[in-house]
C-alpha positions in Angstrom: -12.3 94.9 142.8 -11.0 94.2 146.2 -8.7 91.4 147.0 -11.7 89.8 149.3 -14.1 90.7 146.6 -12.4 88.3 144.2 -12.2 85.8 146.9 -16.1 85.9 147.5 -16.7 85.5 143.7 -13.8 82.8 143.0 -16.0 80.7 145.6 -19.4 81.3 144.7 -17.7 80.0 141.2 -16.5 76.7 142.8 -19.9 76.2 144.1 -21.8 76.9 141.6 -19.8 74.0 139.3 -19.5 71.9 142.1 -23.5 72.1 142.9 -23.8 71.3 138.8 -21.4 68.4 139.1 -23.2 66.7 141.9 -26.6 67.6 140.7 -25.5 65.6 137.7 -24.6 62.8 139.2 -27.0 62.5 141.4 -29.4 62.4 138.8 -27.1 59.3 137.3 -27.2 57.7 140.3 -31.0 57.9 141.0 -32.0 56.5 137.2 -33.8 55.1 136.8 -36.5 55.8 139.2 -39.4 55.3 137.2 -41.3 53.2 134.2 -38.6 53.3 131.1 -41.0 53.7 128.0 -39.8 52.4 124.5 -41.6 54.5 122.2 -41.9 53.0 118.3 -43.5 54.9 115.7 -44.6 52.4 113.8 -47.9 49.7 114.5 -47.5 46.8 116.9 -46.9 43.5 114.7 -44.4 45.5 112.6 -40.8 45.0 111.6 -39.8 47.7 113.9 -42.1 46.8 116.6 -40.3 43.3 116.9 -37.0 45.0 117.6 -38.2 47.3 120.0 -40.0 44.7 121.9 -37.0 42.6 122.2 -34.8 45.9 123.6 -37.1 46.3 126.1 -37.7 42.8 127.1 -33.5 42.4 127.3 -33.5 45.8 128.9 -36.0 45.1 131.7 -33.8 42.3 132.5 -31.3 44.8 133.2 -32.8 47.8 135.4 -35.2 47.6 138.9 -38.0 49.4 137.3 -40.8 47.6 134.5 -39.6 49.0 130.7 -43.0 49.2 128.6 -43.3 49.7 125.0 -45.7 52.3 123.6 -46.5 52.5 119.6 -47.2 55.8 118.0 -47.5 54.9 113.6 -47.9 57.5 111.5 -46.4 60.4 109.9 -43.6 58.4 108.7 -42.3 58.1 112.8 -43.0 62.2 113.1 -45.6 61.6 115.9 -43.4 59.2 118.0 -40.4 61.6 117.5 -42.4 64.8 118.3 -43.5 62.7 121.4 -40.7 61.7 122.6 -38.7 65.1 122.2 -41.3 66.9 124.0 -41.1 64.7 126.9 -39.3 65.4 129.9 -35.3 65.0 128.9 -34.6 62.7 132.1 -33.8 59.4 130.4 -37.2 57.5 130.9 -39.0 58.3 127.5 -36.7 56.6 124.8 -37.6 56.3 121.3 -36.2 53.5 118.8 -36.2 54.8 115.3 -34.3 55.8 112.3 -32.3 58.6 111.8 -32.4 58.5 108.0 -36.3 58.2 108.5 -36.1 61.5 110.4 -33.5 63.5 108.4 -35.6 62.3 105.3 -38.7 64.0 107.3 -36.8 67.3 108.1 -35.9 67.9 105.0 -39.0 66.8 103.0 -41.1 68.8 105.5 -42.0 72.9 104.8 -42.2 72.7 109.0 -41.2 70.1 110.8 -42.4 69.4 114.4 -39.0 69.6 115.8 -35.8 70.3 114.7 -32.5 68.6 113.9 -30.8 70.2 117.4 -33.6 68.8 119.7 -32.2 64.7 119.3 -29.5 62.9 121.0 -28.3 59.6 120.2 -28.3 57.1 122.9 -27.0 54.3 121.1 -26.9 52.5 117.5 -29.3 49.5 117.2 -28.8 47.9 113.9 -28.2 48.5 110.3 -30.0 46.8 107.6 -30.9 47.2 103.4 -34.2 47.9 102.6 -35.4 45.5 99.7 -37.7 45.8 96.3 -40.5 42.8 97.0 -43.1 41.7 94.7 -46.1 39.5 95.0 -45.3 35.7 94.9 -47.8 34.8 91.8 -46.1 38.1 90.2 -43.9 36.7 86.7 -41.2 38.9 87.7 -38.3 37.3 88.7 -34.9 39.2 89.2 -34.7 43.2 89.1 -33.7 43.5 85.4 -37.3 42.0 84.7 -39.1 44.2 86.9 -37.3 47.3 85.2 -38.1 45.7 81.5 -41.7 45.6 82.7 -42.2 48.9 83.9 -40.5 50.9 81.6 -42.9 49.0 79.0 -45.8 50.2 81.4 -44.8 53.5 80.7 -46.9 55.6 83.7 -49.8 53.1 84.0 -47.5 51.0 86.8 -47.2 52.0 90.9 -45.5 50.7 93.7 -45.8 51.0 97.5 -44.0 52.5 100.4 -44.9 53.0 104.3 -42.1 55.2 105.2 -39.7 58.1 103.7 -36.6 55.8 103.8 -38.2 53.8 102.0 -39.6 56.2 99.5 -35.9 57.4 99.2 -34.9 54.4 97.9 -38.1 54.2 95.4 -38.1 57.7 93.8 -33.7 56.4 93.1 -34.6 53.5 91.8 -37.5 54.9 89.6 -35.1 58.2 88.8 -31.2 56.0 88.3 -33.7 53.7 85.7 -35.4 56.6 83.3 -38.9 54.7 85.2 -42.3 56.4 85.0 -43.8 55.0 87.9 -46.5 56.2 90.6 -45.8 55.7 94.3 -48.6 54.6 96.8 -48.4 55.6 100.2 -49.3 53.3 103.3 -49.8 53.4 106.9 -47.9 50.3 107.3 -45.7 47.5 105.0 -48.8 45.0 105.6 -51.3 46.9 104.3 -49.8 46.3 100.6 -50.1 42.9 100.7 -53.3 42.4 99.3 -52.9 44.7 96.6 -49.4 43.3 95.2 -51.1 40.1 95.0 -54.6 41.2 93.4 -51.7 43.2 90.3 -53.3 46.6 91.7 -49.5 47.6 92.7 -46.8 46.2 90.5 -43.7 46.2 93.5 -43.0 47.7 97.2 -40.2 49.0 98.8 -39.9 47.0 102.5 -37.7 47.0 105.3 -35.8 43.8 106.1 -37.6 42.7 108.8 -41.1 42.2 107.1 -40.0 41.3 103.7 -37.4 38.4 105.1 -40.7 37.5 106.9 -43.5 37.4 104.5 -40.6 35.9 101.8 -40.3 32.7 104.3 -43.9 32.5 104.6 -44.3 32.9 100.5 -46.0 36.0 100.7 -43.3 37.9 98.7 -40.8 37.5 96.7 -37.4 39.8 96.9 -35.6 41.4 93.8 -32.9 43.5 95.5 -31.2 44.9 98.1 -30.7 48.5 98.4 -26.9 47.6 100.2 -23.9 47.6 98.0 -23.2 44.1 99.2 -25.5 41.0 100.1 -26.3 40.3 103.5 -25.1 37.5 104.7 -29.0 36.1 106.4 -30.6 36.2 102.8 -27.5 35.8 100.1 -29.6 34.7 97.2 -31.2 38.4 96.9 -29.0 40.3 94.9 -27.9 43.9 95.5 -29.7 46.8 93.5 -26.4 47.7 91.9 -26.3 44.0 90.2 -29.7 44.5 89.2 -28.4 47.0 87.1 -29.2 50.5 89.6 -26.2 53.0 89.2 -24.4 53.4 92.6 -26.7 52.5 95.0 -25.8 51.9 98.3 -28.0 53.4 100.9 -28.3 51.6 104.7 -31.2 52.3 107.3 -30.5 51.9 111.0 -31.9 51.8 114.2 -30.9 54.0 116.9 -32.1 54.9 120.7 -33.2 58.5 121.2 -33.7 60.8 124.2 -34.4 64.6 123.7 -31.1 67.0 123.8 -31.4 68.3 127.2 -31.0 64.8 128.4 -28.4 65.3 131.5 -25.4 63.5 129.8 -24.7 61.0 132.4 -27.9 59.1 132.3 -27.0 59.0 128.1 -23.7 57.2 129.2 -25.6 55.2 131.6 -28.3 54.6 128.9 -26.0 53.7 126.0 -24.0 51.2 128.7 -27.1 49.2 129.0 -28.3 49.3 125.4 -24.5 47.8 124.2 -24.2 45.3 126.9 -27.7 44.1 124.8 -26.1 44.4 121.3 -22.8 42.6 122.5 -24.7 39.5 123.2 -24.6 36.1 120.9 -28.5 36.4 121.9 -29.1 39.6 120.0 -27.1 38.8 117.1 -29.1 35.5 116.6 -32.1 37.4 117.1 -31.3 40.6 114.4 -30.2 37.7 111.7 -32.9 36.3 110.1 -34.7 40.3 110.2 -31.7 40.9 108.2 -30.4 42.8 111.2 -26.4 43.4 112.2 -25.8 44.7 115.8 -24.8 48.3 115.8 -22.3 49.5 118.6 -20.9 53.1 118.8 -21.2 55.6 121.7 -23.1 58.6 122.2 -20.6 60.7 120.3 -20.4 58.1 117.4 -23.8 57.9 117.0 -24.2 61.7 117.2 -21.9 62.5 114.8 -23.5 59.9 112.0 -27.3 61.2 112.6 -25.6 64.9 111.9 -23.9 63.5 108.8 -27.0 61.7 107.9 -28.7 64.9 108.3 -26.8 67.0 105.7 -26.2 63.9 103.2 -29.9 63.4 103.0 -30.8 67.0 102.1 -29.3 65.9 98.5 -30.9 62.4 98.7 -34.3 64.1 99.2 -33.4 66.3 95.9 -32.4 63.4 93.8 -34.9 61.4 94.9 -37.7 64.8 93.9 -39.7 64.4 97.4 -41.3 67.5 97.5 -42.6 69.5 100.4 -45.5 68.9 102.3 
């Protein structure tokens, strides 16, 4: 190769990043251009709704285009996540969900609508305990009881769940405690109401946010927490492990999520915004009595977790005997 050859090529190099480079930015710099939709897979009124309604309510105070919020319940948060990866990848279709919900799914799943590779983190929301609830007019008082009980069922005893994280912590409980119990699934955590109070379903499994709810309005009454320590919004419910469950200690959280082949500057710009929220007195008053803690990490951070989450809950899923659908 000539001298001028190499020349010719070294340039077309330097263009060619330099084109990338500017494209990239440029694509920073012009985001957003468009509506910004929150997507939650879960129903409006819910736990999860709440919190994404808030994120984009502080979020449109933040950007000079509308933020919207789009719910899409069902298949444990599959069809929101399918949705939202198979969107265009430029930052304007976020979804809010958990990653232990989806590496639960992926792995509890014979085929999966996407794949652990197609989700970047944005940012970290919140973490929070999911709780064992039973009806108010229910005798059971503490965990111990509720254990007593069902092993003295024996089989003719259920309880209820609305998502996989939640069944995780269910089929552990049941498994750690020798229990032979059925689970009941649901669409949503409100549609169990009714029959924990009628004695058609003995307990549920619920996330923070509804059971801290429906507990203040005397609708349930909470045994444990699935977190090895007490949270600080609800101290009187103990932890699962002081009920008497062996090394418990599993934590949900929230986290924004844009599809892989989101341009990487409009993630950084994305998780900017979404920590400016967190950081705020405002948020954290908001997040504590849904038994919410504000979650800041970057892109990276988060990244790394939802991949660590990922392979940890391929043995949770074992223990826990969720079998493929």
């Amino acid at each position: 190769m000539t001298c001028i050859a190499r020349k010719i090529l070294a340039a077309i190099f330097l263009i060619a990043i330099w084109s990338m480079a500017a494209e990239r930015a440029s694509a920073s710099d012009d985001f957003p251009n468009r509506t910004i939709t929150l997507v939650c897979g879960h129903p409006a009124g819910s736990g999860a709704d709440v919190i994404v309604r808030y994120l984009a309510e502080q979020l449109a105070k933040k950007v000079p285009v509308t933020v919207i919020v789009e719910n899409k319940p069902g298949a444990s948060g599959n069809i929101a996540t399918e949705f939202v990866v198979r969107s265009k990848p430029d930052g304007h279709m976020i979804l809010v969900h958990g990653p232990n919900t989806i590496a639960t799914n992926l792995h509890s799943l014979k085929n999966p609508p996407f794949k652990v590779q197609d989700i970047q983190i944005v940012s970290n929301v919140q973490s929070q305990a999911f709780m064992i609830a039973v009806a108010p007019n229910n005798p059971v008082k503490t965990l111990p009881e509720l254990t007593a009980l069902m092993k003295k069922k024996n089989g003719q005893s259920s309880y209820g769940v609305s998502n996989s994280f939640a069944q995780i912590i269910g089929e552990l409980y049941r498994a750690r405690m020798g229990l032979a119990v059925n689970i009941v699934q649901y669409r949503t955590d409100s549609q169990f109401i009714n029959d924990l109070n009628s004695g058609s379903l003995d307990y549920a499994v619920v996330n923070p946010a509804f059971g801290m709810s429906q507990e203040r309005e005397g609708r349930l009454r909470l045994l444990g927490i699935s977190s090895s320590e007490r949270m600080p919004t609800s101290p009187n419910v103990p932890t699962m492990q002081e009920g008497g469950v062996p090394d418990l200690d599993i934590r949900s959280w929230f986290s924004t999520i844009v599809p892989a082949a989101t341009p990487r500057p409009i993630v950084d710009k994305l998780n900017k915004l979404f920590n400016e929220i967190l950081a705020t007195e405002e948020t954290r008053k908001f997040m504590a009595p849904i038994g919410g803690v504000p979650f800041i990490v970057s892109p990276d951070q988060g990244q790394a977790m939802y991949l660590k989450t990922y392979e940890d809950y391929r043995t949770y899923v074992k223990q826990a005997g969720i079998t493929e659908n």
